[in-house]
C-alpha positions in Angstrom: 98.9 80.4 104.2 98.6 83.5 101.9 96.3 81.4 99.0 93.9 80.5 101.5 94.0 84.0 103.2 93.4 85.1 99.7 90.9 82.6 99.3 88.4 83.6 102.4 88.8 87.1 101.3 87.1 85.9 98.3 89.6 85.5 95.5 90.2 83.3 92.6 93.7 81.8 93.6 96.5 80.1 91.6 99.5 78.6 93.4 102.5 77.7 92.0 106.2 77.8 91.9 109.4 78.0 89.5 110.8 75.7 88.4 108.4 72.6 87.5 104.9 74.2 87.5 104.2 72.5 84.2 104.6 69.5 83.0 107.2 70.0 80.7 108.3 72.1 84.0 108.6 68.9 85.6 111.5 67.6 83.4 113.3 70.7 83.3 113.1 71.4 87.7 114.7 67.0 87.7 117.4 68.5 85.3 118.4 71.0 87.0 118.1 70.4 90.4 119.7 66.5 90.2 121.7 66.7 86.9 125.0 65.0 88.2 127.4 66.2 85.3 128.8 70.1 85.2 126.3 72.6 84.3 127.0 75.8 82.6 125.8 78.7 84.3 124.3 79.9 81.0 123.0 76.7 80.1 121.3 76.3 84.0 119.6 79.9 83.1 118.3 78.8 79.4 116.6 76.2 81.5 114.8 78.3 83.9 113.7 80.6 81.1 112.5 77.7 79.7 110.2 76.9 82.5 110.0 80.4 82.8 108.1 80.7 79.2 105.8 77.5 79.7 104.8 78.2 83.0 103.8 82.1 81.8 101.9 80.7 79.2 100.2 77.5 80.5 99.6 78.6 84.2 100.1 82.6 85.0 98.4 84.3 82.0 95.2 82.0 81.8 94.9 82.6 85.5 95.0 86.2 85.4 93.0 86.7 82.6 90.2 85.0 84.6 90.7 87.6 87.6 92.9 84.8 89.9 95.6 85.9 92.1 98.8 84.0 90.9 101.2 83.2 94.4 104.2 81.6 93.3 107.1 80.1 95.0 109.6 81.7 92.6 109.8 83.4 89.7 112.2 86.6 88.0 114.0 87.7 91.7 114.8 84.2 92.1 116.8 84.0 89.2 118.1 87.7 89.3 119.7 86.4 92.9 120.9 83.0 91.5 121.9 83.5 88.5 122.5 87.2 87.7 124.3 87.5 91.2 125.3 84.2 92.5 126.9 82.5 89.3 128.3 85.7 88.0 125.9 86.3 84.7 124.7 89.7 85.5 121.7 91.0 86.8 120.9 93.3 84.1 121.1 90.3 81.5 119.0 88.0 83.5 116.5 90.9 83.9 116.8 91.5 80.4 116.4 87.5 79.0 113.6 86.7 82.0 111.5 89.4 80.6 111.4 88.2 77.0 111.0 84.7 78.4 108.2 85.7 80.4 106.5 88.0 77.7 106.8 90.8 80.5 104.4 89.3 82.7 106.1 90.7 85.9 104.6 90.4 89.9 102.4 93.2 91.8 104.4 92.3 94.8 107.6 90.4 95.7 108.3 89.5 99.3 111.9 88.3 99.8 111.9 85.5 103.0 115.1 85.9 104.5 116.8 83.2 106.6 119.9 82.2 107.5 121.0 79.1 105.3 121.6 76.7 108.6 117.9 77.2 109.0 116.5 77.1 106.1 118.6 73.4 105.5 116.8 72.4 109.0 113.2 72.8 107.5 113.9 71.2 104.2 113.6 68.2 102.8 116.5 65.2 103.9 117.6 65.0 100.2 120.0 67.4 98.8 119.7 69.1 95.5 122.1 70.4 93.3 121.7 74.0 94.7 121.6 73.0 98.1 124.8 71.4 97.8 126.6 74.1 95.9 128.2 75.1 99.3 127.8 77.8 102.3 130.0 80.1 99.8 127.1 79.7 97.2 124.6 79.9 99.7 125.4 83.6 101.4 126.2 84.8 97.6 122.7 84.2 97.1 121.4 85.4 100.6 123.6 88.8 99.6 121.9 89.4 96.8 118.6 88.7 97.8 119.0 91.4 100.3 121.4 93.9 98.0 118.4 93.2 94.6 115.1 93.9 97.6 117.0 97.1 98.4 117.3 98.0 95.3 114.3 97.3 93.6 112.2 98.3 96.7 111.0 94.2 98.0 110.4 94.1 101.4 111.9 91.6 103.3 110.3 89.3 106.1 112.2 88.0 108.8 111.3 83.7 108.0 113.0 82.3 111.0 109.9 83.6 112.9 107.0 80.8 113.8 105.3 80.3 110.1 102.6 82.0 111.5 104.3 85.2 112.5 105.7 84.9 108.9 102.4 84.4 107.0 101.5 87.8 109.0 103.9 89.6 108.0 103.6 88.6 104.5 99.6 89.6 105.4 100.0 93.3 106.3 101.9 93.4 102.6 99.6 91.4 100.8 96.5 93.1 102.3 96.6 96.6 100.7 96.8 95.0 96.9 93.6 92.8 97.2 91.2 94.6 99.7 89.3 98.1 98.4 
């Protein structure tokens, strides 16, 4: 709903999302979201600053250097929440590695969508992934520090149990005030 907001105010859009908005992407979002074995914590994060690094330089930079707003599902906060916060690395060493993977191409605006989980796992998909099934334990680790990071870095949070419309609003009124003159 944002991109095509974007899109009748006359913008150059790009949408995409983290992990898998590459092809190589691809292979690296079915590791780590099926992978049935153990995964290390540091070895899930090399992975997402994998996808990190190819998706900066295949899909974000080209875009912006053509003028195009860049919406992704996903990107740095995701993986400050996950793995800095939720599997114990350390936010300030995920900050630190996510920049150099990402060449320092950081977001205008994040908008943290906060839900509870029981929700969220009613709107999504009927198959699991390896996230998903990491427990409620996991799951309010990583609502917590989506909350804690957005206070401290100054995100604003929208309420997403609302209608999707309500939500795309919201998202809207924050949105507005970086693309209009």
């Amino acid at each position: 709903m944002l991109a095509a907001r974007l899109r009748s105010s006359g913008g150059a859009v790009v949408e995409t999302f983290e992990p898998g908005g590459t092809s190589l992407g691809r292979e690296l979002r079915a590791l780590l979201l099926h992978h049935d074995g153990p995964l290390d914590a540091r070895a899930e994060l090399l992975l997402l600053l994998a996808d990190r690094a190819q998706h900066v330089s295949e899909v974000i930079e080209p875009a912006l250097a053509r003028g195009a707003h860049v919406v992704s599902d996903r990107y740095t906060p995701s993986t400050l929440a996950y793995q800095g916060v939720a599997r114990g690395l350390g936010v300030a060493e995920v900050a630190r590695a996510s920049a150099w993977a990402a060449g320092g191409v950081a977001p205008d605006l994040v908008v943290v969508l906060d839900v509870a989980a029981e929700t969220a796992i009613a709107r999504g998909s009927s198959g699991r992934d390896r996230f998903e099934r990491a427990g409620a334990d996991f799951d309010a680790r990583v609502r917590g520090a989506y909350r804690d990071l957005a206070e401290e870095y100054g995100w604003p949070v929208v309420d997403a149990s609302m209608p999707p419309e309500d939500v795309a609003d919201g998202i809207w009124r924050l949105v507005a005030p970086l693309v209009t003159p």
